[in-house]
C-alpha positions in Angstrom: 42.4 -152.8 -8.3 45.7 -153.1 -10.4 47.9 -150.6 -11.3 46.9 -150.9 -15.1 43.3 -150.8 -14.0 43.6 -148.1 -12.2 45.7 -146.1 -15.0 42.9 -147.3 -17.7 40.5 -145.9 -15.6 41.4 -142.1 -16.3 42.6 -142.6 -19.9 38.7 -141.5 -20.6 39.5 -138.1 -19.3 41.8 -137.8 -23.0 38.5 -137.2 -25.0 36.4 -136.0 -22.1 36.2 -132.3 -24.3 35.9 -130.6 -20.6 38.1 -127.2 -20.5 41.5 -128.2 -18.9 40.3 -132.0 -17.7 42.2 -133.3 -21.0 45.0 -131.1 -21.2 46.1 -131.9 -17.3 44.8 -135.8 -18.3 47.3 -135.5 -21.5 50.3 -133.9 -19.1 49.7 -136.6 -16.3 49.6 -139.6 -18.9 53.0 -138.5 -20.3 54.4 -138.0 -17.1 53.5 -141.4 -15.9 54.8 -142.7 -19.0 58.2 -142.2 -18.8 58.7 -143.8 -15.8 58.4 -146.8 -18.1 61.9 -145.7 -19.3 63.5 -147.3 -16.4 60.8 -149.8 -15.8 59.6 -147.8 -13.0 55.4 -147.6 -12.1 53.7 -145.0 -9.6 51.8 -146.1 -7.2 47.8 -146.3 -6.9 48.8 -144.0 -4.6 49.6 -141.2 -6.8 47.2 -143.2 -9.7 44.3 -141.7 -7.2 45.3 -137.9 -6.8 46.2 -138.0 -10.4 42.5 -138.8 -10.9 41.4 -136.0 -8.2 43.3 -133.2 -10.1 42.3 -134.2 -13.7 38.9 -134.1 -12.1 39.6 -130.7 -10.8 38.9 -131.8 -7.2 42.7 -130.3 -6.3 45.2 -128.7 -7.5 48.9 -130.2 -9.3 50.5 -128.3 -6.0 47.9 -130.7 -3.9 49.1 -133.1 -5.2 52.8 -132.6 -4.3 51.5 -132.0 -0.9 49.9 -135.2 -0.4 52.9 -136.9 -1.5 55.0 -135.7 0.8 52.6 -136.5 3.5 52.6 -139.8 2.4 56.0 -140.5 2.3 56.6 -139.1 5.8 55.9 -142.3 6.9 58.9 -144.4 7.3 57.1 -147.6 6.8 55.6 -146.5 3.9 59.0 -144.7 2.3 61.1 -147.6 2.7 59.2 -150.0 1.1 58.0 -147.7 -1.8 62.3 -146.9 -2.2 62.9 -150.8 -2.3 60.2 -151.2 -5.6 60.9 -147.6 -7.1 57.5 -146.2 -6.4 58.4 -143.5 -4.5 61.2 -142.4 -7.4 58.2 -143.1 -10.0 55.8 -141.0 -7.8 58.0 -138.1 -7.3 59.2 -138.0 -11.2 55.9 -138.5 -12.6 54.4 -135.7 -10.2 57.2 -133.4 -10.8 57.0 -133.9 -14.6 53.3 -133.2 -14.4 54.0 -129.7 -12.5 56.7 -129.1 -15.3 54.5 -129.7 -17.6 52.0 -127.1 -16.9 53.8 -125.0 -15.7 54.7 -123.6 -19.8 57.8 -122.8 -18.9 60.9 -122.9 -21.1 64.3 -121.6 -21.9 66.4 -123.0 -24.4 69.7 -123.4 -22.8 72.1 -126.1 -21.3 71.3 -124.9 -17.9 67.7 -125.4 -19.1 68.6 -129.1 -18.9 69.7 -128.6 -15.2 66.7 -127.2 -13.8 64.7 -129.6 -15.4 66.6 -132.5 -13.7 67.2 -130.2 -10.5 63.9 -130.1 -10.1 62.4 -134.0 -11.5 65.4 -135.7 -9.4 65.1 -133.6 -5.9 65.3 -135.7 -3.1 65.6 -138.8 -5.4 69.5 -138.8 -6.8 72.0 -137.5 -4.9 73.1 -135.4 -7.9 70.4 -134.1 -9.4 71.1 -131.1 -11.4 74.4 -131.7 -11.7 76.4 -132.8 -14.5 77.8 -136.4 -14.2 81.9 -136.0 -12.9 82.7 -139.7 -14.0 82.6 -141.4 -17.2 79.9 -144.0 -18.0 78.9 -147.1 -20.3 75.5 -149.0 -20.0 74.8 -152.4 -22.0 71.8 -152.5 -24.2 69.8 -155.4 -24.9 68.9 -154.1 -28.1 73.0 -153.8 -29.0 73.2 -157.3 -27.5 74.7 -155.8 -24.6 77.1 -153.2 -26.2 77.1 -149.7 -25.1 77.1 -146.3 -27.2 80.1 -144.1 -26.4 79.0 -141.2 -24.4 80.1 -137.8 -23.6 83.0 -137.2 -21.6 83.1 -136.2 -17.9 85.7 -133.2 -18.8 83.6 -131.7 -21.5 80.0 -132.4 -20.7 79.4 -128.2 -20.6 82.0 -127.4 -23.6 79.9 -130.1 -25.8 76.4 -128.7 -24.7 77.5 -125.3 -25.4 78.7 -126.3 -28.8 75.4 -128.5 -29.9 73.0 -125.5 -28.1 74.9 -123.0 -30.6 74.8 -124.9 -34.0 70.7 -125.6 -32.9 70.3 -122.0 -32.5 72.2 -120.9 -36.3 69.2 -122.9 -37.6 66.5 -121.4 -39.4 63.6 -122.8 -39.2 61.5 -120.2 -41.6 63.1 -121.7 -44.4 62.0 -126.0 -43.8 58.9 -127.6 -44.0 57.3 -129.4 -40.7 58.9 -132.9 -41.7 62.0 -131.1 -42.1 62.2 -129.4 -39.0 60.6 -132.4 -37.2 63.6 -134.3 -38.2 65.8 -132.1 -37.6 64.8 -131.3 -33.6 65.2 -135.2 -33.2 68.6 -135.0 -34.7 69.5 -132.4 -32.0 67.8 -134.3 -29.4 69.8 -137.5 -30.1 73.3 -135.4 -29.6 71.7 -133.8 -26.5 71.1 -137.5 -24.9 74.3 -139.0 -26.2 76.2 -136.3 -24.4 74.7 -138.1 -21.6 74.9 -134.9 -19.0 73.9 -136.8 -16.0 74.4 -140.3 -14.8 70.4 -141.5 -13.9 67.7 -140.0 -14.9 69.2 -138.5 -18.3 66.4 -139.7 -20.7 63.6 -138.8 -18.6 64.9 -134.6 -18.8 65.5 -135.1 -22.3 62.2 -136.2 -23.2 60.8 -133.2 -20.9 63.2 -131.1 -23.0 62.1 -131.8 -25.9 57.9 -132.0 -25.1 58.5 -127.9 -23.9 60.7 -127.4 -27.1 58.2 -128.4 -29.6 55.8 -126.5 -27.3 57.8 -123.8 -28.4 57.0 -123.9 -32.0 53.2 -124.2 -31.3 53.4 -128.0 -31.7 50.9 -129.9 -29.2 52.7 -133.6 -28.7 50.8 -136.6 -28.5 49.9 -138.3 -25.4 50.3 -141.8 -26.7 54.0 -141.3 -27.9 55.5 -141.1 -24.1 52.3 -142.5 -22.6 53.1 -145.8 -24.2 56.3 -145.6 -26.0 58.7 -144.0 -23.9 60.9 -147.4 -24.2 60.6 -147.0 -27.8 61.8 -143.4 -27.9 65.3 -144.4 -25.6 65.8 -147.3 -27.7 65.4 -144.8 -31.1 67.9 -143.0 -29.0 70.2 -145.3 -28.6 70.4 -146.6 -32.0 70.7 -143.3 -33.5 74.3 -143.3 -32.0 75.5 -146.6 -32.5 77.8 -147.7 -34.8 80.0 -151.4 -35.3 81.4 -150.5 -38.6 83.2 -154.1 -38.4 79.5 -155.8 -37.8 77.7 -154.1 -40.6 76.0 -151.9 -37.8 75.6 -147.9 -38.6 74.2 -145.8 -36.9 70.4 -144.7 -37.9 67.8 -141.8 -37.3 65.1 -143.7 -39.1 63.3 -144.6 -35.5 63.9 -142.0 -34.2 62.2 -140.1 -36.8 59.1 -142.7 -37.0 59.1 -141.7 -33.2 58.8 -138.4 -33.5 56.3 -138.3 -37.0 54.4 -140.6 -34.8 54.5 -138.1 -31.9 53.9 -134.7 -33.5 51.7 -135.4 -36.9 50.4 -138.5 -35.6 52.0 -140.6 -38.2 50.7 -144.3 -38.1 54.2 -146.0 -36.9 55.9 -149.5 -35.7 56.7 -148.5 -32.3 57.6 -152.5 -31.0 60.9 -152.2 -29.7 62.0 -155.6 -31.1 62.6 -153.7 -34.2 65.0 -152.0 -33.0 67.3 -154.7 -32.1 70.7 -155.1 -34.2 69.4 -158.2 -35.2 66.1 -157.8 -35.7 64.7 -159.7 -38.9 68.3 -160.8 -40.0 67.5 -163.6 -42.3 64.6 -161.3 -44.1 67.6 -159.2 -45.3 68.1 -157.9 -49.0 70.5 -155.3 -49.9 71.1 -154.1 -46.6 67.5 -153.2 -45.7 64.7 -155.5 -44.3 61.4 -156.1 -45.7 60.2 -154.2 -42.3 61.9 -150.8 -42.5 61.0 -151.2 -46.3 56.8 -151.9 -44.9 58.1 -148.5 -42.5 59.4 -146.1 -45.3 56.2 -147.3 -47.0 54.0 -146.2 -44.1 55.6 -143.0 -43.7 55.5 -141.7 -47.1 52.0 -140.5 -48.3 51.8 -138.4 -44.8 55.0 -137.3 -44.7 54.9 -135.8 -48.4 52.0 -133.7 -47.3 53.4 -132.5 -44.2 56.7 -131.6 -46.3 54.1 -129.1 -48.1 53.6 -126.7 -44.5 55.5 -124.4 -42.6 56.1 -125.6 -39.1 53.5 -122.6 -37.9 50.8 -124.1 -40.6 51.8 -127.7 -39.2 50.8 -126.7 -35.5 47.9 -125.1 -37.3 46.6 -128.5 -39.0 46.6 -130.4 -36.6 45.0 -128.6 -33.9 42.1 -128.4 -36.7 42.9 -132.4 -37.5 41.6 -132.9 -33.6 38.8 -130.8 -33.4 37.0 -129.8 -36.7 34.8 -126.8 -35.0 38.1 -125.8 -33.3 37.8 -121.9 -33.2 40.0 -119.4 -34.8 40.3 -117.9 -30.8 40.8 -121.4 -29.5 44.2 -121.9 -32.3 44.9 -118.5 -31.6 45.5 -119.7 -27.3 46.9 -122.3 -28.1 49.1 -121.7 -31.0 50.4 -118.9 -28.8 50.5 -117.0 -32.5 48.7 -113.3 -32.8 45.2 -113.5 -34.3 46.6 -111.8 -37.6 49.2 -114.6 -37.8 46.7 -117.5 -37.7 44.2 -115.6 -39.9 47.2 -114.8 -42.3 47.7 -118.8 -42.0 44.3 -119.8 -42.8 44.3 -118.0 -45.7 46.8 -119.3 -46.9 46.3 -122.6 -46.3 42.9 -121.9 -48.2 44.6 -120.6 -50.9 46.8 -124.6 -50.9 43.3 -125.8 -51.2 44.2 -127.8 -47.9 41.7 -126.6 -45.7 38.4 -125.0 -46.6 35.6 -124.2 -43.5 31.9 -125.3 -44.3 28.2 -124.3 -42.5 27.2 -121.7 -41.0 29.2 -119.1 -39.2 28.6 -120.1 -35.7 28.5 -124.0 -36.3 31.1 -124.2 -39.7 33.2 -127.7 -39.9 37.0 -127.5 -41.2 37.6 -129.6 -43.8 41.5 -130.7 -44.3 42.9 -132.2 -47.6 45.2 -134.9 -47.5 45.6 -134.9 -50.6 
């Protein structure tokens, strides 16, 4: 069976309902993802105890274990090194573990562990911080490169983004606001470009456990089958060719993450992101697609403006399940029971949400309005 097959195959698991079958189907889907990032695909291999520990057959740490029985076989290594699999397998396991794990400081070194840990065994470096300067040519640039971080003051230039992120206040935005602003952060965090390989990869780990950390829940889909997307919103977030006419944008990298957190309907094809793209449809500086974009983005986005970032994660656990239980937000939310009561409320008092039936079988209805 082929790898896409195979992968297909436990995408059911993501509506299965079944306590912890789609949360760990959700974690491994992302994980195997963003191997996509550098063109990498796991084997069936991995595809197979993937499937065994969604199922609840084993555990993640099983999992691990059967990799590295598998790999301890020259033959089997050394062809798997030659195609990538074995570097796909290990990430996308290791992400996974990372993943449930629920673990998260918000830190520089934070960004360490994380590739410490993914890159083990894999890059010679991992967890350290690059000691040479780099460039990489982008198709979507037409093969220029971004200006990265230098070598000298990857730590001094962490330390100084880290400490302007944590002055912010987020009490005082609205979801889309804060949304907007995390993937303004996260663009400086990947331009700084801390290690040589595998830099995106911990980034986008980084940022699925920070949003964690406000209570959001990120969507499967976005790094499931966008992860290419998400580096190329990266990229052209810090480009600029002020000669060219080229500046450098957030807007995809905003439709990325309104795609990935509210579930914003979005133009992920990467095409669009090209310097180039739709040249001769042109007019006043913006094309007739990131006009169709803005367009897209504007009813949902002017009722998420409306919500705190707590009353955001709130919605949209309620969005997913419309019997979703006030205990069930409460776990998941990681927010006391008189928080998301106090939340309800007043989200009742919006008129956004009102709860219909009877006590033990009521629907939430959301407003859009």
């Amino acid at each position: 069976m082929a790898f896409e097959d195979k992968y297909k195959e436990f995408e059911q698991y993501l509506t299965s309902g079944e306590p912890g079958v789609e949360e760990r189907a959700r974690n491994w889907s992302m994980a195997i993802g963003l191997q996509d990032v550098d063109r990498l695909k796991p084997s069936e291999f991995l595809l197979e105890q993937a499937k065994a520990n969604i199922e609840g057959k084993i555990s993640s740490e099983e999992v691990s274990k059967r990799l590295e029985e598998y790999y301890s076989q020259k033959s089997v290594r050394e062809k798997a090194e030659a195609d990538g699999t074995f570097e796909a397998d290990r990430v996308a396991d290791r992400i996974n573990l990372l993943l449930a794990e629920r673990a998260f400081t918000f830190s520089p070194m934070e960004l360490s562990r994380i590739h410490g840990f993914l890159f083990k065994g894999v890059l010679p470096d991992a967890g350290q911080f690059r000691t040479y300067n780099i460039t990489k040519n982008q198709w979507i640039l037409d093969g220029g490169t971004i200006s990265y971080g230098s070598a000298g003051a990857l730590s001094e230039l962490l330390n100084y983004d880290f400490g302007e992120e944590k002055k912010f206040d987020y009490g005082t935005v609205s979801s889309a606001e804060a949304i907007s602003h995390i993937g303004r952060f996260i663009s400086g965090i990947w331009q700084i470009h801390a290690f040589g390989e595998g830099n995106t990869r911990t980034t986008a780990v980084f940022l699925i456990n920070y949003l964690r950390s406000f209570g959001f829940d990120v969507n499967n889909e976005s790094f499931e089958k966008h992860s290419w997307f998400f580096r190329n919103a990266l990229v052209r977030s810090q480009y600029e060719n002020i000669p060219k006419g080229i500046h450098r944008t957030f807007e995809p990298m905003e439709r990325f993450m309104n795609f990935a957190v509210f579930g914003i309907p979005a133009d992920l094809r990467n095409r669009t992101l090209h310097i180039r793209w739709n040249e001769p449809l042109r007019q006043n500086g913006v094309s007739n697609e990131t006009k169709r974009q803005n367009d897209v983005l504007e009813t949902p986005l002017s009722f998420s403006e409306r919500l705190s970032l707590k009353e955001m994660a709130v919605i949209r656990l309620i969005a997913s399940d419309s019997k979703i239980s006030i205990a069930s937000i409460t776990d998941k939310t990681g927010l006391s029971r008189r928080t998301v009561d106090r939340i309800i409320a007043a989200l009742k008092d919006k008129s956004i949400l009102v709860r219909e039936g009877a006590k033990n079988n009521a629907t939430w209805i959301i407003n859009f309005s």
